[in-house]
Structures are given as C-alpha cells and as structure tokens.
Backbone as XML, in Angstrom:
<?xml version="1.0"?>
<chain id="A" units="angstrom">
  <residue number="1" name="UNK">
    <atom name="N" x="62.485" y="101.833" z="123.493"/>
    <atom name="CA" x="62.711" y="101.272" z="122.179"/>
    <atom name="C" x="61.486" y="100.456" z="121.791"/>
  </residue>
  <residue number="2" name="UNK">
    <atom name="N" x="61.229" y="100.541" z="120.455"/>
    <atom name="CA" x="59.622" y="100.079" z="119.953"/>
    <atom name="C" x="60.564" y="98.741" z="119.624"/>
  </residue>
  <residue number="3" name="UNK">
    <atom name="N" x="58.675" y="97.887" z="119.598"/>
    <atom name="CA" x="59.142" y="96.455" z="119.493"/>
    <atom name="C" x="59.847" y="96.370" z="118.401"/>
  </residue>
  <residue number="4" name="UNK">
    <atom name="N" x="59.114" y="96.970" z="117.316"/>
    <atom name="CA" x="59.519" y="96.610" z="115.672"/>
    <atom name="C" x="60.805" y="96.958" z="115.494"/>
  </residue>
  <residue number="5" name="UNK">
    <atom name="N" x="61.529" y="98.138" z="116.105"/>
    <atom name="CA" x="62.920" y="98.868" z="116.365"/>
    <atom name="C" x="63.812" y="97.701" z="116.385"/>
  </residue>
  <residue number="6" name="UNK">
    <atom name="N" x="63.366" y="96.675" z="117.902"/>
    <atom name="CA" x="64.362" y="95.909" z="118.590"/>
    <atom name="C" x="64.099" y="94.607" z="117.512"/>
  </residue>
  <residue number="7" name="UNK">
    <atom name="N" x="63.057" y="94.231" z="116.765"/>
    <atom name="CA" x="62.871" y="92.954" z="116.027"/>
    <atom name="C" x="63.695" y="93.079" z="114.228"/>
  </residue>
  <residue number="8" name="UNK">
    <atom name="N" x="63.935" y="94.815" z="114.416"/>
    <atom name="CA" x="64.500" y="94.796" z="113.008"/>
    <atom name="C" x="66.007" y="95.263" z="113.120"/>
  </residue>
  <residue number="9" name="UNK">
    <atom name="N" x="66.496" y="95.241" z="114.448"/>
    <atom name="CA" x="67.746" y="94.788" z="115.207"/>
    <atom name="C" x="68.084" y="93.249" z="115.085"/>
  </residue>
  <residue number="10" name="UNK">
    <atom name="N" x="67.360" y="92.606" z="115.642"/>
    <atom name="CA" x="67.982" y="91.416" z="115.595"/>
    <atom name="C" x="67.777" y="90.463" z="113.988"/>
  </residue>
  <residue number="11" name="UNK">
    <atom name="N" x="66.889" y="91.335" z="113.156"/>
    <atom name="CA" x="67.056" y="90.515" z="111.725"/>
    <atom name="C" x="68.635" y="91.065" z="111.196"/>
  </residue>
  <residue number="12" name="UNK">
    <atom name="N" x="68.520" y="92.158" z="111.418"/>
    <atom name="CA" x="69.875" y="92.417" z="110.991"/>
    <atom name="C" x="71.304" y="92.235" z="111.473"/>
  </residue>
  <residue number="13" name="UNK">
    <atom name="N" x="71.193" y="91.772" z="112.652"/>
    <atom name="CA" x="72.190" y="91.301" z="113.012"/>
    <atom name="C" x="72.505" y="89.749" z="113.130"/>
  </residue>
  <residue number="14" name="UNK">
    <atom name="N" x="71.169" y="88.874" z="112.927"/>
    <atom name="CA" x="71.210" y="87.309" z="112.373"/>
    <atom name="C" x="71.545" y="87.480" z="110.849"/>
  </residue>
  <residue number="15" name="UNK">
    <atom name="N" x="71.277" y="88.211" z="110.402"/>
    <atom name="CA" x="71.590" y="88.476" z="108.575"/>
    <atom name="C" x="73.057" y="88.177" z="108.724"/>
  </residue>
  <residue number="16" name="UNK">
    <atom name="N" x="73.829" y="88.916" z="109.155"/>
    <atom name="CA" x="75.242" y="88.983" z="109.569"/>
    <atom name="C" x="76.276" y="87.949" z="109.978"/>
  </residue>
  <residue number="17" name="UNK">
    <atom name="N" x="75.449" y="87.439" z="110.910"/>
    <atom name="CA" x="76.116" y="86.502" z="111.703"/>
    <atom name="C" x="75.918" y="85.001" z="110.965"/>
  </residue>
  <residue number="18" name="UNK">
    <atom name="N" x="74.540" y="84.635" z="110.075"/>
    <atom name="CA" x="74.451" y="83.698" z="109.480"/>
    <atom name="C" x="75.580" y="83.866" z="108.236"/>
  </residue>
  <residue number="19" name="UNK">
    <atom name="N" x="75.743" y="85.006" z="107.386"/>
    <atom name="CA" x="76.920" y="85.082" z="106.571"/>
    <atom name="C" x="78.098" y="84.790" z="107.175"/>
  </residue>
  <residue number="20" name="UNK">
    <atom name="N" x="78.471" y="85.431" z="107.969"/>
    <atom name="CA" x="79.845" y="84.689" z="108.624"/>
    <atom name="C" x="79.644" y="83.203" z="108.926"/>
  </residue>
  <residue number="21" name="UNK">
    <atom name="N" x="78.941" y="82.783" z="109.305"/>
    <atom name="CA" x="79.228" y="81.340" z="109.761"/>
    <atom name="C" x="78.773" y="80.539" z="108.697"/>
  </residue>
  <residue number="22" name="UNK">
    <atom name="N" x="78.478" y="81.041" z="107.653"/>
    <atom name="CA" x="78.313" y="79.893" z="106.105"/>
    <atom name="C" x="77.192" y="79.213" z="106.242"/>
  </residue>
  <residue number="23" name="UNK">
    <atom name="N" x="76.392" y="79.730" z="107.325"/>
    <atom name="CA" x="74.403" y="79.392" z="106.890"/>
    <atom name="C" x="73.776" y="80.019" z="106.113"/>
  </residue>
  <residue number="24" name="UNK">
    <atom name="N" x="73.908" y="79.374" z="104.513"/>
    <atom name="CA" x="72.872" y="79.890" z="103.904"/>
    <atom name="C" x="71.102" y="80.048" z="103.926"/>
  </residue>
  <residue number="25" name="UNK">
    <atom name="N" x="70.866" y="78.927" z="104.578"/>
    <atom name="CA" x="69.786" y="78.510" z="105.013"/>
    <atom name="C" x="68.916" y="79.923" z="105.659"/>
  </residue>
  <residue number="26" name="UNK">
    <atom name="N" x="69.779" y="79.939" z="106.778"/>
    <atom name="CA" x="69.813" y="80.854" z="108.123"/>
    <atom name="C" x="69.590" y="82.204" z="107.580"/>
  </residue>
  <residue number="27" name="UNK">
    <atom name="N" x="70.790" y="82.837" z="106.355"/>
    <atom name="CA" x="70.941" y="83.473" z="106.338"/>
    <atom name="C" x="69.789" y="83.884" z="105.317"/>
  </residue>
  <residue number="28" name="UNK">
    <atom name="N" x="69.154" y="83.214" z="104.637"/>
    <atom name="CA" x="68.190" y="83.126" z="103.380"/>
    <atom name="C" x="66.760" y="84.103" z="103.787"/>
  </residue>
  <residue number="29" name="UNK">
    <atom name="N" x="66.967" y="83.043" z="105.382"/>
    <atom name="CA" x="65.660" y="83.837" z="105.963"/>
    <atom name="C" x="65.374" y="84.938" z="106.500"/>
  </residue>
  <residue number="30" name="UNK">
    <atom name="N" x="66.376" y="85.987" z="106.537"/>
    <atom name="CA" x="66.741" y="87.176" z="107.200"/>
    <atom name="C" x="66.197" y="87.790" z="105.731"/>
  </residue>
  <residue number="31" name="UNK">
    <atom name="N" x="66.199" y="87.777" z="104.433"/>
    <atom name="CA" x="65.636" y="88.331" z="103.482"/>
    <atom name="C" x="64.261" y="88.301" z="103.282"/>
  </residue>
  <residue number="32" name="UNK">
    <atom name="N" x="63.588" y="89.274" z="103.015"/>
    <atom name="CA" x="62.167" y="89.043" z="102.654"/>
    <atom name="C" x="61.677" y="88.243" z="101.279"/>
  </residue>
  <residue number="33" name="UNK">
    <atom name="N" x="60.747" y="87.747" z="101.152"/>
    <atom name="CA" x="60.399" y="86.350" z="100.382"/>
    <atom name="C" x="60.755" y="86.630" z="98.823"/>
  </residue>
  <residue number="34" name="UNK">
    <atom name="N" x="60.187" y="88.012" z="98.604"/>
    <atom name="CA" x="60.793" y="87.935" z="96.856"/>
    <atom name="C" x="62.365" y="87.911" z="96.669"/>
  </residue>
  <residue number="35" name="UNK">
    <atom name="N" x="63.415" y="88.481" z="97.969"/>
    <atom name="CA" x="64.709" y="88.715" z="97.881"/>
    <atom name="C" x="64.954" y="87.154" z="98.092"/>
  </residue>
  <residue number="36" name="UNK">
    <atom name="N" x="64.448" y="86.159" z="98.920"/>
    <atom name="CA" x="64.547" y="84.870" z="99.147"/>
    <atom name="C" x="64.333" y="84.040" z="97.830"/>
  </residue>
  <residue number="37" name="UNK">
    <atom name="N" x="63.515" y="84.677" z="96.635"/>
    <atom name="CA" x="62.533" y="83.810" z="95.759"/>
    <atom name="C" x="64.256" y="84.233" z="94.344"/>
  </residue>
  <residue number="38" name="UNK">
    <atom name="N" x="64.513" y="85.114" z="94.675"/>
    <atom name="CA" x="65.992" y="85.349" z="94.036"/>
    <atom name="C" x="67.255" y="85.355" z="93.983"/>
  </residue>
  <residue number="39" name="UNK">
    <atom name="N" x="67.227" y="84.790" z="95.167"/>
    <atom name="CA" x="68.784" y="84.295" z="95.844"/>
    <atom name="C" x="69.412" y="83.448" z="95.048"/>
  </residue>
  <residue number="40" name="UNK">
    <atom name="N" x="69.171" y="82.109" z="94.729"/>
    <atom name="CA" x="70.000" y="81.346" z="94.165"/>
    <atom name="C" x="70.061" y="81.999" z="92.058"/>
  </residue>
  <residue number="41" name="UNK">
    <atom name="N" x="69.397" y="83.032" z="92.105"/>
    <atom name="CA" x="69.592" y="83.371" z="90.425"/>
    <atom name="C" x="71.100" y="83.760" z="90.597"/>
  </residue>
  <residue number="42" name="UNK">
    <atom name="N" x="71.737" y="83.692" z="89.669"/>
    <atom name="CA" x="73.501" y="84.352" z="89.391"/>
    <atom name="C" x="73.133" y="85.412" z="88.877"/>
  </residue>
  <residue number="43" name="UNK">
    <atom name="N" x="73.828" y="86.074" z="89.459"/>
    <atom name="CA" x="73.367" y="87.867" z="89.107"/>
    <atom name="C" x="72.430" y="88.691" z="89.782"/>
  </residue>
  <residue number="44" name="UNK">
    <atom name="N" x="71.771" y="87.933" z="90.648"/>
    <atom name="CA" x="70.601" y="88.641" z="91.276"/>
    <atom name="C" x="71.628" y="89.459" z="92.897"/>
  </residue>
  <residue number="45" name="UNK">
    <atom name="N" x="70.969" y="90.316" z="92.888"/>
    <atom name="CA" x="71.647" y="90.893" z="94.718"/>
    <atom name="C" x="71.485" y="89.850" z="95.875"/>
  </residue>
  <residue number="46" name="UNK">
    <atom name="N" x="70.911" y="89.178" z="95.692"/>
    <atom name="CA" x="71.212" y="88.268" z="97.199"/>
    <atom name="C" x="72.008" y="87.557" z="96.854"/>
  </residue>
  <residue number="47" name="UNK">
    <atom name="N" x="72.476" y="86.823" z="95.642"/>
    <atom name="CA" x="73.431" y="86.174" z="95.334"/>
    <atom name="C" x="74.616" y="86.633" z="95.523"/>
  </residue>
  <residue number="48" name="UNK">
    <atom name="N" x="74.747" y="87.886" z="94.900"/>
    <atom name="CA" x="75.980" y="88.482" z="94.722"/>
    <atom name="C" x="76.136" y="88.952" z="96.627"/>
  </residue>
  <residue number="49" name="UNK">
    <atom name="N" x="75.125" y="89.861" z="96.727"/>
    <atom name="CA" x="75.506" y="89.587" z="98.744"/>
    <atom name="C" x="76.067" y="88.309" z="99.363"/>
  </residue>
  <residue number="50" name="UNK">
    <atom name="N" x="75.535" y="87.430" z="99.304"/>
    <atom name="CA" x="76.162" y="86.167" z="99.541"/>
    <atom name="C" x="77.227" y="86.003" z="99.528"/>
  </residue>
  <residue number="51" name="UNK">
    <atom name="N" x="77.561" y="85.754" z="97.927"/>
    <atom name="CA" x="78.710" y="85.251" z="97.296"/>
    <atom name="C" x="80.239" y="86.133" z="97.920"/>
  </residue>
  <residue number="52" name="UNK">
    <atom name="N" x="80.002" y="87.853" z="97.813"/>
    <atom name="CA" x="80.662" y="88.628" z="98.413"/>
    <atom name="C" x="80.841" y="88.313" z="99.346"/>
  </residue>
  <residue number="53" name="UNK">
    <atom name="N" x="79.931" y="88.535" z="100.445"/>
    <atom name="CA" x="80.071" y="88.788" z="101.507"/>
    <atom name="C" x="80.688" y="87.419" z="102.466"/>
  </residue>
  <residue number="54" name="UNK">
    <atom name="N" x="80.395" y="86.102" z="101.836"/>
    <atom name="CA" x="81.498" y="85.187" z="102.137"/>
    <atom name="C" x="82.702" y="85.407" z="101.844"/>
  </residue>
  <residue number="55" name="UNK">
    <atom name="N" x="83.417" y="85.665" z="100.550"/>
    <atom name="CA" x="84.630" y="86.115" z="100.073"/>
    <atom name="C" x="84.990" y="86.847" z="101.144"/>
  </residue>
  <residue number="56" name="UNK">
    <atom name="N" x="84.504" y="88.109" z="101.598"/>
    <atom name="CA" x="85.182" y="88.940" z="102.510"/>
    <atom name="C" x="85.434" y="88.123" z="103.494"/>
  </residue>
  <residue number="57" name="UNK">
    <atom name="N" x="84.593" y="87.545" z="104.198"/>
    <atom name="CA" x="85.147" y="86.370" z="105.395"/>
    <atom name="C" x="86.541" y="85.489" z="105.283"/>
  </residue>
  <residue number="58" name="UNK">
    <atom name="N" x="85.973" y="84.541" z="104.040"/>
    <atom name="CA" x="86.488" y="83.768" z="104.219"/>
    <atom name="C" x="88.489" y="84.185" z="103.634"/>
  </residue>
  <residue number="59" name="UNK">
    <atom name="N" x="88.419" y="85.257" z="102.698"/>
    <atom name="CA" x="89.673" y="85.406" z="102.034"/>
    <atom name="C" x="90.555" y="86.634" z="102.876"/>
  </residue>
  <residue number="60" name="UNK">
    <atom name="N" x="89.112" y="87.289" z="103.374"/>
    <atom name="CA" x="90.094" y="88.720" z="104.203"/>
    <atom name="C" x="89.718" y="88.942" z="105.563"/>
  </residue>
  <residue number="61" name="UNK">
    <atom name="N" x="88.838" y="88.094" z="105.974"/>
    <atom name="CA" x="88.870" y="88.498" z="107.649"/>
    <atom name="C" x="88.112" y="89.438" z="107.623"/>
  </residue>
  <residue number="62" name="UNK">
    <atom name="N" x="87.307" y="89.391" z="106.982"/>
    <atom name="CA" x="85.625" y="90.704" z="107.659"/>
    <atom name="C" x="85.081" y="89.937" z="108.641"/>
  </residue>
  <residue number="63" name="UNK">
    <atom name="N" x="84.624" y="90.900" z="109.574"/>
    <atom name="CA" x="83.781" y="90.961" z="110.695"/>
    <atom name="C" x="82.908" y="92.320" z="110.534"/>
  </residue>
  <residue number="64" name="UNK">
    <atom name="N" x="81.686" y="91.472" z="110.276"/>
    <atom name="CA" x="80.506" y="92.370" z="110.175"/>
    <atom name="C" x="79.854" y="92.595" z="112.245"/>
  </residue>
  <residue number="65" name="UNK">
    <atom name="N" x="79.682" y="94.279" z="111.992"/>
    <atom name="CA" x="79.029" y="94.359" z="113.014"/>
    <atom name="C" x="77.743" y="95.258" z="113.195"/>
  </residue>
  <residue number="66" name="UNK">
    <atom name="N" x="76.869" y="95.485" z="113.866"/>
    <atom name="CA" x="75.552" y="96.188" z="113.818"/>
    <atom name="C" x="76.331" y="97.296" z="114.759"/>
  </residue>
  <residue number="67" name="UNK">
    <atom name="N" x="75.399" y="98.309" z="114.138"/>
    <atom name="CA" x="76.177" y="99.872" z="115.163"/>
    <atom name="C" x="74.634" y="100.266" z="115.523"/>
  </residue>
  <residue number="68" name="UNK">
    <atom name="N" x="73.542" y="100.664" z="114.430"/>
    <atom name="CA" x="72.895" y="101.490" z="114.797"/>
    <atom name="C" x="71.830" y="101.595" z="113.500"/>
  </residue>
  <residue number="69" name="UNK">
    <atom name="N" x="70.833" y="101.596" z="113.935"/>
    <atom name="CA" x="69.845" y="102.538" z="112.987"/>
    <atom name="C" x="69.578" y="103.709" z="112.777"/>
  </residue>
  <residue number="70" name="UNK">
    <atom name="N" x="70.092" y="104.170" z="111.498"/>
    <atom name="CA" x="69.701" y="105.657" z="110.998"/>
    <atom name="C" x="68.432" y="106.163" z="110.845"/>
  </residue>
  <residue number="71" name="UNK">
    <atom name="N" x="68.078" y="106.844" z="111.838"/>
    <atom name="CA" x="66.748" y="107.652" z="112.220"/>
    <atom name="C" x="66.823" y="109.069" z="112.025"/>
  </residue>
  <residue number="72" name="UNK">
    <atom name="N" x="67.428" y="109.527" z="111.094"/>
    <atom name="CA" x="68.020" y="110.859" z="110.738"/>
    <atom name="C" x="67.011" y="111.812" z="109.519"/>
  </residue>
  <residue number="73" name="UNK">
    <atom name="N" x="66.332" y="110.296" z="108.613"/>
    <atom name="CA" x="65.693" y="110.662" z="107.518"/>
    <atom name="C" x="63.887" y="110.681" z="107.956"/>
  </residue>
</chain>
C-alpha cells in the first residue's frame, strides 16, 4: 500500500470521526483550504455536509464507516 493510499485513508476516516464527535475544528481540517475557506457560508457544501451530517448523528444514530477506496476507474 502507497504512502499517499494509507494518508488519504486516514483523512478520510478523521473527516468522519471528527463529524460524529461534534469537532468542527477537527473536522474543518480534513477539507482542503478553498472547501475550508467555505464552510461557514449557508449554502455552501461543507456547510450543508456538516450541518447534515450532524443531524444524521445526532437525531438518527448514523455511524459513518470507511470500507475502501474505489480503484476501479
């Protein structure tokens, strides 16, 4: 497994795990800087990721998990 493989494993699975546990902070930094530079806009996709993806936690019991990278394409 290449380094970059295993380093873009664990962004994506801190992406995850900072949403569940309500670090925005944490979770801010798992985005790259222009997706970071648009997070707090209303309406923008990191917002709405956010905003969702707490809802699912906190109202229905999602548990996000990492399976795998698609190496197919």
């Amino acid at each position: 497994m290449s380094y970059m493989y295993e380093k873009a494993v664990v962004v994506a699975k801190n992406h995850y795990y900072f949403l569940e546990r309500g670090d925005y902070e944490k979770w801010l930094e798992t985005l790259i800087k222009d997706l970071q530079r648009s997070a707090s806009i209303r309406g923008s996709s990191p917002y709405f990721w956010w905003n969702i993806g707490r809802r699912y936690v906190t109202e229905y019991g999602i548990h996000y998990e990492f399976y795998k990278i698609d190496r197919s394409k």
